[in-house]
C-alpha atoms as an extended CHARMM CRD file, in Angstrom:
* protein
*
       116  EXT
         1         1  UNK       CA             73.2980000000       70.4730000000      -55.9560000000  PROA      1               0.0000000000
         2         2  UNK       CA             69.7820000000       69.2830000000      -55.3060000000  PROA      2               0.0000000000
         3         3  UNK       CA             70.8520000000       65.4250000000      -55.8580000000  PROA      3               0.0000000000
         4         4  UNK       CA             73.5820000000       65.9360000000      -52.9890000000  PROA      4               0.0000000000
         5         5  UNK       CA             71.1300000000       67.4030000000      -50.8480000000  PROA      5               0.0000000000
         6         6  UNK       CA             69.2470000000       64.1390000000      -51.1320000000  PROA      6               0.0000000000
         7         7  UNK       CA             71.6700000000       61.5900000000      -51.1190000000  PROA      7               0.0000000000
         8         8  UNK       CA             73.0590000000       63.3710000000      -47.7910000000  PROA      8               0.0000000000
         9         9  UNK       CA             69.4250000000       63.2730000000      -46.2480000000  PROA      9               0.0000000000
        10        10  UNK       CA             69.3570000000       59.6480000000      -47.4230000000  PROA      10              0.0000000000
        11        11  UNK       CA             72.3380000000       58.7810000000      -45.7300000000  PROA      11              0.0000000000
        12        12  UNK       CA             71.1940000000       60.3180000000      -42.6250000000  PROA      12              0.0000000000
        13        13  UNK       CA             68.2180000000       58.1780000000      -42.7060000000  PROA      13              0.0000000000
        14        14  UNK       CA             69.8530000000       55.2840000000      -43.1720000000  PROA      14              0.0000000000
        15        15  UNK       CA             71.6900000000       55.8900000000      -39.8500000000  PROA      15              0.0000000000
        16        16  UNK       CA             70.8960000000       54.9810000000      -36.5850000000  PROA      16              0.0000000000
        17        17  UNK       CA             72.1390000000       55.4360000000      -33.1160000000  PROA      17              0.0000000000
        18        18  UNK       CA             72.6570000000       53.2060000000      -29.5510000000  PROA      18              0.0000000000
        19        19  UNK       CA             74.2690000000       54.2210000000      -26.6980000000  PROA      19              0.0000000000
        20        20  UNK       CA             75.2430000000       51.2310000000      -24.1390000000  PROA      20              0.0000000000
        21        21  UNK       CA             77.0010000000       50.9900000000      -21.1540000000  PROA      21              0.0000000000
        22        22  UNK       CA             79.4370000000       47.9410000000      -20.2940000000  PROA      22              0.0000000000
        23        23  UNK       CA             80.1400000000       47.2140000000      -16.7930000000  PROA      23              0.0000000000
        24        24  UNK       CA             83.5800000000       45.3390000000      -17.7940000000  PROA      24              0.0000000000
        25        25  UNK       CA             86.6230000000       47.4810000000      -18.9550000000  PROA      25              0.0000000000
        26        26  UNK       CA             87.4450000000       48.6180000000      -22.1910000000  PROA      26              0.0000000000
        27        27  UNK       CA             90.3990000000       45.9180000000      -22.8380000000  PROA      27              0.0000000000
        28        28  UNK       CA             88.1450000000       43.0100000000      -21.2130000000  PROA      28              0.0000000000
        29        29  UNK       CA             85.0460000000       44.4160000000      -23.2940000000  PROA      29              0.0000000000
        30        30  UNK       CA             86.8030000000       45.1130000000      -26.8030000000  PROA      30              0.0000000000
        31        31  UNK       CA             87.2260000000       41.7140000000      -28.3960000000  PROA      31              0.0000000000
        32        32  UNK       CA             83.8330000000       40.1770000000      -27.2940000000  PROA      32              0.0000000000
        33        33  UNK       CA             81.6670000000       42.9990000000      -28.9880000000  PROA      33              0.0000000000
        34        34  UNK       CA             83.6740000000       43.5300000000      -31.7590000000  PROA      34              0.0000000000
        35        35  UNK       CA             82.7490000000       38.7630000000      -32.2490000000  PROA      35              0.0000000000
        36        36  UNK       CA             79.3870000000       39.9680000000      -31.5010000000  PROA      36              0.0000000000
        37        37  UNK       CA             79.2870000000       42.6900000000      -34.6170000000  PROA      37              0.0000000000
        38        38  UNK       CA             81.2710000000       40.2820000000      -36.8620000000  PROA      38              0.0000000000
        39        39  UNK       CA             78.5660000000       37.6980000000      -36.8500000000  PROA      39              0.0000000000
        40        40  UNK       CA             76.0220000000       40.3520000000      -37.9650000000  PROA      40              0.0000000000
        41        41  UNK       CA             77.6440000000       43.1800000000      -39.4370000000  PROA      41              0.0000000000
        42        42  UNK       CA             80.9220000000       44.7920000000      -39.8290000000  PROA      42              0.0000000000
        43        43  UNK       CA             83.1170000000       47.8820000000      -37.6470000000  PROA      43              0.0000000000
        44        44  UNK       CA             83.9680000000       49.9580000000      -40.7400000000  PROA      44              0.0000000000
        45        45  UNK       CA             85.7090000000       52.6600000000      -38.2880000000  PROA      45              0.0000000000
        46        46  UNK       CA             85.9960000000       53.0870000000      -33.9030000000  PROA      46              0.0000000000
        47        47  UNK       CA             87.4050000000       55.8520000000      -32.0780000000  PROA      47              0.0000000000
        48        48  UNK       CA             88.4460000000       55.2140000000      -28.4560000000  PROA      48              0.0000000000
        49        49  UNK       CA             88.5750000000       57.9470000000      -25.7950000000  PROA      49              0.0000000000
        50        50  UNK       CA             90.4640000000       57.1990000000      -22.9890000000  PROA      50              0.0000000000
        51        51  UNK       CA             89.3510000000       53.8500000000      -21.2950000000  PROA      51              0.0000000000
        52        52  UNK       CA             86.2120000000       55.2370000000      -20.4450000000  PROA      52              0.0000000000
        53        53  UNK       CA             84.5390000000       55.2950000000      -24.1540000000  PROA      53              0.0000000000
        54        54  UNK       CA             84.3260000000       53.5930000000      -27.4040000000  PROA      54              0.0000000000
        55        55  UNK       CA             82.5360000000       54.7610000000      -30.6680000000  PROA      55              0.0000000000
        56        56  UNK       CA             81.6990000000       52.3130000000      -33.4280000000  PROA      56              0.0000000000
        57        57  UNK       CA             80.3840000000       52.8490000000      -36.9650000000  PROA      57              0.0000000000
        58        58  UNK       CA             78.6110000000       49.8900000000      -37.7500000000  PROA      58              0.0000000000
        59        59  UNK       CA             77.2380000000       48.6470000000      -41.6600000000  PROA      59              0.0000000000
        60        60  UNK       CA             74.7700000000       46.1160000000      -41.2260000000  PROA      60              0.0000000000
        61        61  UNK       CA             72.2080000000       45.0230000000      -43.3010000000  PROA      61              0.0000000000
        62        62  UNK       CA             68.6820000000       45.8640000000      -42.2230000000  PROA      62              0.0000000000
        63        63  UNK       CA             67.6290000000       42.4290000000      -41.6320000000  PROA      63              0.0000000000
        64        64  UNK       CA             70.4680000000       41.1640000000      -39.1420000000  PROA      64              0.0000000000
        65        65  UNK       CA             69.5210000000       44.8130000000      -37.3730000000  PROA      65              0.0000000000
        66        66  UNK       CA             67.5070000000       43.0380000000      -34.6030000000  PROA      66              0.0000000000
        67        67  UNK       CA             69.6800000000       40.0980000000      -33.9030000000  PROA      67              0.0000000000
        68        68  UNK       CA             72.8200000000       41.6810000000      -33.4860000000  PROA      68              0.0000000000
        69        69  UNK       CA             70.4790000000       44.2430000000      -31.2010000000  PROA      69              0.0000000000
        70        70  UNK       CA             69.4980000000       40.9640000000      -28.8690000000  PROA      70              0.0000000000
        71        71  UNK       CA             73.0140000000       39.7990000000      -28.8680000000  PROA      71              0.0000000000
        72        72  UNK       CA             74.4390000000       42.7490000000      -27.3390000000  PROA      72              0.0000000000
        73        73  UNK       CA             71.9330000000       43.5830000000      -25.0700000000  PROA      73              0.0000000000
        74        74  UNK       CA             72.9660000000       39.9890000000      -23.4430000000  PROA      74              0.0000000000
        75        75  UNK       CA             76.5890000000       40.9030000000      -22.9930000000  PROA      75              0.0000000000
        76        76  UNK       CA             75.9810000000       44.8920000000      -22.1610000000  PROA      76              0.0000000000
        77        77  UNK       CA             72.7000000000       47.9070000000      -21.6810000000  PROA      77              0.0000000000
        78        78  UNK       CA             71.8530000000       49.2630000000      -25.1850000000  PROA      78              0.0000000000
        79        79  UNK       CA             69.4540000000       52.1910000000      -24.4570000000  PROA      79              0.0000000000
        80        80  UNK       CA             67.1880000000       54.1310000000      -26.9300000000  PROA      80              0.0000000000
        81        81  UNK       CA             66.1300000000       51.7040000000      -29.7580000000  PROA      81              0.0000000000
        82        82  UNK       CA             63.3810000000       50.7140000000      -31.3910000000  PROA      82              0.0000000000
        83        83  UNK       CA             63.3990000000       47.3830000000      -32.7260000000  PROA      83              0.0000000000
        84        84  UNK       CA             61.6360000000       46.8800000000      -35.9010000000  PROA      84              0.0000000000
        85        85  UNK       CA             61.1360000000       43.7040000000      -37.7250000000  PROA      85              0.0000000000
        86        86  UNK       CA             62.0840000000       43.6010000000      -41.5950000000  PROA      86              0.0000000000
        87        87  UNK       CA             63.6230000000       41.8530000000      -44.0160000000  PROA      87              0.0000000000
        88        88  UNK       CA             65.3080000000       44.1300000000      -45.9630000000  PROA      88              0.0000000000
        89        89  UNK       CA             69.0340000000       43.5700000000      -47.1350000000  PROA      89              0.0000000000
        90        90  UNK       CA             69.5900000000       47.2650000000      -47.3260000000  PROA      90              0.0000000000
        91        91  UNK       CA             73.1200000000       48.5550000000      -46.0700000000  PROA      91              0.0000000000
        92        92  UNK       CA             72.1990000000       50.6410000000      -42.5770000000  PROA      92              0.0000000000
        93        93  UNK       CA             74.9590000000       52.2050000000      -40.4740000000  PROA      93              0.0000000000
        94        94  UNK       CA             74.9380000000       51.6170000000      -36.8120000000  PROA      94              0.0000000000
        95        95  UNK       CA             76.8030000000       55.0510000000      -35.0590000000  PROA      95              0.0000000000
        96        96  UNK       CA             77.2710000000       53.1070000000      -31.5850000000  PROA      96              0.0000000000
        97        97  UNK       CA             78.8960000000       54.7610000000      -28.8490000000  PROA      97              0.0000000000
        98        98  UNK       CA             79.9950000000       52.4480000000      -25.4150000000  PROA      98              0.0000000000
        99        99  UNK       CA             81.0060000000       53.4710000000      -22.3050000000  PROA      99              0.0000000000
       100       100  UNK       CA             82.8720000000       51.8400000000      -19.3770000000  PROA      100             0.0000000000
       101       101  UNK       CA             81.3100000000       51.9540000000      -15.8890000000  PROA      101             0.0000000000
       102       102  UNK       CA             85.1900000000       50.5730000000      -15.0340000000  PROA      102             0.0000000000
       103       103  UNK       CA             87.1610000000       53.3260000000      -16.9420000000  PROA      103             0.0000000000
       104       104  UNK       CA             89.8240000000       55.3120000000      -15.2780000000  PROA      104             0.0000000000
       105       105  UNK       CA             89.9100000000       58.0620000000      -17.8930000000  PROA      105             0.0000000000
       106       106  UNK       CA             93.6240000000       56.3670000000      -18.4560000000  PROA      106             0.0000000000
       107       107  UNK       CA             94.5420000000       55.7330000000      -21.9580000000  PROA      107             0.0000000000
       108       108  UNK       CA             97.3510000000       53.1230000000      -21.6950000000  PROA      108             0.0000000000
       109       109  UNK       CA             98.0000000000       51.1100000000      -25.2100000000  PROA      109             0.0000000000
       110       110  UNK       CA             99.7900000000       47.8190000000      -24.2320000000  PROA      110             0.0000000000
       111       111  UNK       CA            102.9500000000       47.5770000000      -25.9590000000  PROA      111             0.0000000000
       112       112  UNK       CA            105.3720000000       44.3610000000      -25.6430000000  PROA      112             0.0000000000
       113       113  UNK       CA            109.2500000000       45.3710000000      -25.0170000000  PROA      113             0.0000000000
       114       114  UNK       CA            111.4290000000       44.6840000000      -27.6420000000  PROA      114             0.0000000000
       115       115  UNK       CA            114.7220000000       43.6490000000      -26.9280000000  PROA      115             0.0000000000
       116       116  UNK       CA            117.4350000000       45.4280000000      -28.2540000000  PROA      116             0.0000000000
C-alpha cells in the first residue's frame, strides 16, 4: 500500500502542466503542433472539446523539455512555465491543454461522402 502511495506521488511529480492559447482554429492548428511535439516528444492521448479546446498528454524526455517549450511558444502563447535547463533523459509527461481564440463551440468532424 505504502509503495503505491509513492509511485502515485512520483508520477505526479513527474507531471507538468501548460496552458496556451492559439489564435488559428482547431483544424488549421491541429497538424502543425502535433509536427512540433513529434520532433521532441510524443501525444500518447488528446481529448478535443468542441472547436474551442484541445488537451494533450505529452511523454517527453526531460532534456528535449525546453526545446519543444521554445518551439511552441513561436507558433502559439504557452503561459505558466518555468523553464529549467537539464539534461536528464527521464520520461516527463506534459498535461497540455490549448484553446482556440477562433472556436465556435461547433464540433463538426469532416467526413468525405461515400458513394453508394
Amino acid at each position: 500500500m505504502n509503495h503505491q502511495r509513492q509511485t502515485r506521488k512520483e508520477n505526479q511529480m513527474n507531471r507538468i502542466y501548460w496552458t496556451g492559447i492559439c489564435g488559428k482554429t482547431r483544424n488549421q492548428a491541429i497538424s502543425e503542433i502535433s509536427a512540433i511535439i513529434n520532433r521532441h516528444g510524443s501525444i500518447t492521448d488528446f481529448n478535443m472539446f468542441s472547436d474551442l479546446s484541445l488537451s494533450l498528454l505529452i511523454e517527453i524526455e526531460e532534456r528535449k523539455i525546453g526545446a519543444l517549450y521554445e518551439e511552441m511558444r513561436e507558433y502559439l502563447n504557452v503561459y505558466d512555465f518555468t523553464l529549467v535547463s537539464s539534461n536528464s533523459v527521464k520520461e516527463r509527461t506534459i498535461l497540455f491543454s490549448i484553446n482556440f481564440s477562433q472556436g465556435t463551440g461547433d464540433f463538426l468532424i469532416e467526413v468525405p461522402s461515400v458513394p453508394g
